[in-house]
Each structure stands twice: as structure tokens, then as C-alpha cells.
C-alpha positions as CSV (number, residue, x, y, z in Angstrom):
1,X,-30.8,56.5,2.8
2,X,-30.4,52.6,2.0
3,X,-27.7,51.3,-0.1
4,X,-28.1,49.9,-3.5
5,X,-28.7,46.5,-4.4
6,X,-25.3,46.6,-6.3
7,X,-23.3,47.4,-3.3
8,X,-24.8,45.2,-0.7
9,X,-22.4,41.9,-0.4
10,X,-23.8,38.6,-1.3
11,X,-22.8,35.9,1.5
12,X,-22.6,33.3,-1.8
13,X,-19.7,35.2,-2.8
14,X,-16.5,33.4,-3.0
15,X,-14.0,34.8,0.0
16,X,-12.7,37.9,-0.6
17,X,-9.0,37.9,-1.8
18,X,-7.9,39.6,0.7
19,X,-8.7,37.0,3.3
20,X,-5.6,34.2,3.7
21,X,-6.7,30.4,2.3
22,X,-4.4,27.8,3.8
23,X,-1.8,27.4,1.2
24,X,-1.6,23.6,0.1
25,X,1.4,21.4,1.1
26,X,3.5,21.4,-1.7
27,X,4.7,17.8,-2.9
28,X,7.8,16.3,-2.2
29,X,10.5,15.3,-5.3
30,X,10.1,12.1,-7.0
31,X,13.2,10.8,-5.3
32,X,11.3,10.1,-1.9
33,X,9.1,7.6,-4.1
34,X,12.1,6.2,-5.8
35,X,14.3,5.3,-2.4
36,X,11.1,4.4,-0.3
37,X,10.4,1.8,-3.1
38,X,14.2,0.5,-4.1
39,X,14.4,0.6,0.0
40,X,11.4,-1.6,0.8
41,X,11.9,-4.1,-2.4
42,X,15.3,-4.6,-1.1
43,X,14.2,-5.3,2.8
44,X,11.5,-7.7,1.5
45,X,13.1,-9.7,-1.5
46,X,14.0,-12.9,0.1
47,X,10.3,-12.5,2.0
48,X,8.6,-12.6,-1.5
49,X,10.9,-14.8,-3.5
50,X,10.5,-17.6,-0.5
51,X,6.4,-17.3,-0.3
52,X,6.1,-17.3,-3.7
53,X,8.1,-20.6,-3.8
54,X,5.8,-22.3,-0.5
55,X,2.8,-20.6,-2.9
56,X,4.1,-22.9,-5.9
57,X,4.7,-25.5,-3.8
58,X,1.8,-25.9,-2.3
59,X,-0.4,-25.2,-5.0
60,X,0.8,-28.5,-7.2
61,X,0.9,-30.7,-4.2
62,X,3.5,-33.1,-3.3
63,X,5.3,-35.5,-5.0
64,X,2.7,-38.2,-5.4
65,X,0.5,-35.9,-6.9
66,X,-1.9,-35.4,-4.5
67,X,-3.6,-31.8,-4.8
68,X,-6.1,-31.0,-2.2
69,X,-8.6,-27.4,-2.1
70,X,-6.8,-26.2,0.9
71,X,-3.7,-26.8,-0.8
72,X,-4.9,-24.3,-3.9
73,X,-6.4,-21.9,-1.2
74,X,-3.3,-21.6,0.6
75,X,-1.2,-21.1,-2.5
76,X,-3.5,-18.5,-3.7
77,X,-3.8,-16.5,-0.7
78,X,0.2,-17.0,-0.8
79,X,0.6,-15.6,-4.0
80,X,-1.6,-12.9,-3.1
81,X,0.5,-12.1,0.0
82,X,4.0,-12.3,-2.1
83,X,1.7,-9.4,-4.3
84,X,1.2,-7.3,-1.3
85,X,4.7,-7.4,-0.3
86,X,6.0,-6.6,-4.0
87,X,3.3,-3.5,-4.0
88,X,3.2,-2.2,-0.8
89,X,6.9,0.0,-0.9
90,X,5.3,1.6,-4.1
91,X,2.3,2.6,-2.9
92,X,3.9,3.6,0.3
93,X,6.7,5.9,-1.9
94,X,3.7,7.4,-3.4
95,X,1.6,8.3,-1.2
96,X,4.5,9.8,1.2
97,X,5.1,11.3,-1.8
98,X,1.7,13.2,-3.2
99,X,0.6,13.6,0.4
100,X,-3.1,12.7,-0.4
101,X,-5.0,10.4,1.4
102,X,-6.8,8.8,-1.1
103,X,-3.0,6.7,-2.0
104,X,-2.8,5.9,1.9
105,X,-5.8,3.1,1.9
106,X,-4.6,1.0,-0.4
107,X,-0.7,1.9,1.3
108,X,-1.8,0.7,4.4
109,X,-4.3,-2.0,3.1
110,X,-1.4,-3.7,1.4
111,X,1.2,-2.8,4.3
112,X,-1.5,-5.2,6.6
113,X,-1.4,-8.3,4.0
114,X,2.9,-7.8,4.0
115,X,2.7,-7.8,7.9
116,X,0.5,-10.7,7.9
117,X,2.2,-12.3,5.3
118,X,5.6,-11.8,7.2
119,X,4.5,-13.0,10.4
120,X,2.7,-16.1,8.7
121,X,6.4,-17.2,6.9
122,X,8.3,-16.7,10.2
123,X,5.9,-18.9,12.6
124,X,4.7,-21.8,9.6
125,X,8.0,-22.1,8.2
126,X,11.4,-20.3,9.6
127,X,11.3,-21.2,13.1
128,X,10.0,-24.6,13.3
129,X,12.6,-25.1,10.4
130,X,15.6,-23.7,12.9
């Protein structure tokens, strides 16, 4: 004799509770945030304070008062690099923090521009000045 329609399961049924879902990672204490971010402002202070100076340098040209487009590009894109470097500890705190990868992109996005903007201060400007 056939079962009822009542008791046949549905496959669009949600799992049954009795089968095991991967428990989520659990996120760590607000401290991790807090010491990556005092750790990584610390590491790059003299990095941002001295390209934010070149930026402003730069930017309003030399002492005759000369200011050229590249000059204003390079400043900007300096600025934006001394930006990077003050944001990328916080977004790296969080995201190490929340573990969820929508906070790494703009983590690593901004960890690329404080490499780049690293590497350009010590070839342009701290070891030809040595």
C-alpha cells in the first residue's frame, strides 16, 4: 500500500536537524584589531609623515614658483599613497579580525599601494640621498 502524500519527504526541505552544518568560525576579540592597527601605524609613521611632506612639496613647486602637471600628479598620487599606508593596518586588524573576505580586498588592495608606496620613497628619495 503507498504512503501518503503527508509522509513522503520533500527534497526542498531544509536539512534535517539531525544532520551536522559546519559550525561558523567564531570571531576573534577586538584586541587583535586594536594591536594589528597601533602595530602597523607605529612601523609606518615616519613612511607617511615623510611622503606626505615630498607630496606637499611637490605639489606647490619649488621656490621660484614654478608648478608644473606632473608636479600636481605626483603629489596627488603621493598623498594617496601616505592614505593607503595610514589605512591599510586598520583594514588589515579588521579583517583578521571578522574573518570575512569581503574586508580582505580592500586589506590587500591598500596593503599593494603601502608596498608600492614604500618601495617608491626608498629608491626616489632615501638611497640616492645616503
Amino acid at each position: 500500500m503507498p504512503r501518503p502524500h503527508s509522509e513522503i519527504p520533500s527534497q526542498r526541505l531544509a536539512m534535517s536537524r539531525s544532520q551536522s552544518v559546519p559550525a561558523a568560525k567564531p570571531q576573534r576579540s577586538i584586541w587583535w584589531a586594536v594591536g594589528i592597527t597601533l602595530v602597523g601605524w607605529i612601523v609606518l609613521a615616519y613612511p607617511i609623515v615623510l611622503l606626505g611632506l615630498l607630496s606637499l612639496v611637490i605639489m606647490a613647486g619649488s621656490v621660484d614658483g614654478t608648478v608644473t602637471p606632473s608636479g600636481i600628479a605626483l603629489g596627488v598620487l603621493g598623498m594617496l599613497g601616505a592614505l593607503a599606508m595610514l589605512a591599510f593596518p586598520l583594514l588589515l586588524g579588521l579583517a583578521i579580525k571578522a574573518r570575512r573576505r569581503a574586508l580582505w580586498l580592500p586589506a590587500l588592495l591598500t596593503g599593494a599601494l603601502t608596498v608600492a608606496a614604500c618601495i617608491y620613497l626608498t629608491v626616489e628619495w632615501l638611497i640616492p640621498l645616503g
